[in-house]
N, C-alpha and C positions, 0 to 999 in steps of 0.2 A: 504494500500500500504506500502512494507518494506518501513524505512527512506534513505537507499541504493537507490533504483529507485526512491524517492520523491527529493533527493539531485541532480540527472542525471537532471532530468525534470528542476528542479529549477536553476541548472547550464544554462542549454538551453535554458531558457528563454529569448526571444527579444519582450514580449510584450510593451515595451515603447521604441522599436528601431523606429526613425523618432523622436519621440519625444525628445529623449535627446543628447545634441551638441557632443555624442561619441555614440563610439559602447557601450551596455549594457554588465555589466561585472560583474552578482549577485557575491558577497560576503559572505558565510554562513558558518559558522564553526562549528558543533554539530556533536555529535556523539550520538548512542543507552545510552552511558554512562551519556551525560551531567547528572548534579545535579546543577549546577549552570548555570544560563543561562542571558545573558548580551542580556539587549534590547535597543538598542541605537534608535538614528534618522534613519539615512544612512549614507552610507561611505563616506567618502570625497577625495578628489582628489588625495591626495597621499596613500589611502589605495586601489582607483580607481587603481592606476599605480601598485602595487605592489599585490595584488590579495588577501591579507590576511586583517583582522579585526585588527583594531586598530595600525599600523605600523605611528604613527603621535606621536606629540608630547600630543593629548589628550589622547592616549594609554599610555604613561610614566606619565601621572598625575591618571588616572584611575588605573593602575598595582600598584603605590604607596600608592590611598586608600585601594586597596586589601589586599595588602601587598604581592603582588607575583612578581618575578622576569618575564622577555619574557619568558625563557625556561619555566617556571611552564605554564603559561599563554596560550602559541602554545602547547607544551609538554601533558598537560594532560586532558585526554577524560572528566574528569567532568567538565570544562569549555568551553562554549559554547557561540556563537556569532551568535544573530540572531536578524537582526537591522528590523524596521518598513518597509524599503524600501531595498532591496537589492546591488540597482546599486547606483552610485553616480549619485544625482538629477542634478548639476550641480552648478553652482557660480553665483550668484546673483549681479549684476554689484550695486546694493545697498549696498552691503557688506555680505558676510557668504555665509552661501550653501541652494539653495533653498527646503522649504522642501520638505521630504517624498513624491511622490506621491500615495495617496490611492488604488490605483489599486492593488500595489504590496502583501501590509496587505491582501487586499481583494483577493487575486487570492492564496497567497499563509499561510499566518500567523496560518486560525486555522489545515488545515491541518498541516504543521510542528508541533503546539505543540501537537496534537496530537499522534504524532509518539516519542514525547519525554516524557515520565511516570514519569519518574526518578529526576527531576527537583522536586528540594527540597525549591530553590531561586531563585527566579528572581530579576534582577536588570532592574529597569523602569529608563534610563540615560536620562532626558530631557523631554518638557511638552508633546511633540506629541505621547510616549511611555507611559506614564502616563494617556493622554487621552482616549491612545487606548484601553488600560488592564484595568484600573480604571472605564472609564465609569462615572457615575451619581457618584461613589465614591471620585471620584475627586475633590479636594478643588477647587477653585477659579482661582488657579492659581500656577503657578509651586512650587513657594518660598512655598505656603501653604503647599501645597501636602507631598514638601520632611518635613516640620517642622511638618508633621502628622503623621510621620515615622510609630510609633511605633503602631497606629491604624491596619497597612496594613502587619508589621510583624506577623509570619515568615516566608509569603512563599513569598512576595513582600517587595524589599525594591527599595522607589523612589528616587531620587537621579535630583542632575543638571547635564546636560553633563560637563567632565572632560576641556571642549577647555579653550584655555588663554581667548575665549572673556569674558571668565566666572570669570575672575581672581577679577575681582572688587566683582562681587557677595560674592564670598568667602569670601571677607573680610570685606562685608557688614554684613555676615552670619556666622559668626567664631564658632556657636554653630554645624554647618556642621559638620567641622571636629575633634571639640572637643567631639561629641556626636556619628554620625552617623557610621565616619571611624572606628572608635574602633571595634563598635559591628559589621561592614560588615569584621573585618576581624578575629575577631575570629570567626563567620561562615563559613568563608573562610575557616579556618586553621581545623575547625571541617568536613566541606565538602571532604578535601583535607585527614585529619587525619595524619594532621602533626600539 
């Protein structure tokens, strides 16, 4: 199936309408071009309201390990946003956003990467992205995984999601971005060819 008609479908989708406290509002941003491809959780509520990927404050800490401003980021076809779950899961009266429902990976995930060839890097943002792609490759546990970096490079690189709740990790973890940021953004700058 072109990724044209698989992107219509995947627009249309209300398989987890009833089940989520909104209307279902998939999220996908990829083109024929992507080469870079960002896999998050799911959206969250203010990318919910606004219809594009990363438009939050985890999007301005993510863009900054890239090294790409919003216009590169929206702007150019080799960057691509295709989260584990599409719609916002919804807010967990526990705190954060609840995760991914597996339906979504499973109804839609290997289709799409299929339709995408050109994808040179993926970025796995958080453990449930990790667990998905990784599989038995997966360390223990998220901290493991990203500090196994260099194992799963060049065509995977793991990563924690970019959100403030993650602000302590970082700085539990300062070899993150004294090691990881570097080389995802001279990929980046190589991907982009600039």
């Amino acid at each position: 199936m072109p990724l044209k008609e698989l992107l219509s479908e995947i627009a249309e989708c209300r398989a987890c309408a009833g089940e989520l406290p909104h209307e279902p509002r998939p999220v996908v941003m990829v083109s024929a071009q992507t080469r870079l491809l960002i896999c998050g959780q799911a959206p969250g509520r203010r990318v919910h309201e606004s219809g594009a990927p990363f438009t939050d404050p985890s999007g301005d800490r993510l863009r900054g390990w890239m090294g790409v401003d919003a216009p590169a980021f929206y702007g150019r076809p080799e960057i691509g946003v295709a989260a584990m779950a599409f719609c916002f899961p919804g807010t967990n009266p526990k705190g954060g956003d609840y995760p991914p429902p597996p339906r979504c990976a499973q109804l839609w995930r290997t289709r799409l990467l299929a339709e995408l060839p050109n994808v040179e890097l993926t970025l796995l943002v958080g453990g449930h992205a990790q667990a998905w792609a990784l599989g038995a490759r997966a360390k223990a546990n998220m901290t493991e995984t990203v500090r196994a970096w260099r194992e799963y490079a060049p065509a995977v690189l793991p990563m924690p999601h970019p959100s403030w709740r993650n602000t302590a990790w970082l700085k539990r973890n300062p070899w993150f971005e004294a090691e990881v940021t570097p080389y995802l953004r001279e990929r980046v700058k190589g991907i982009l060819g600039s």
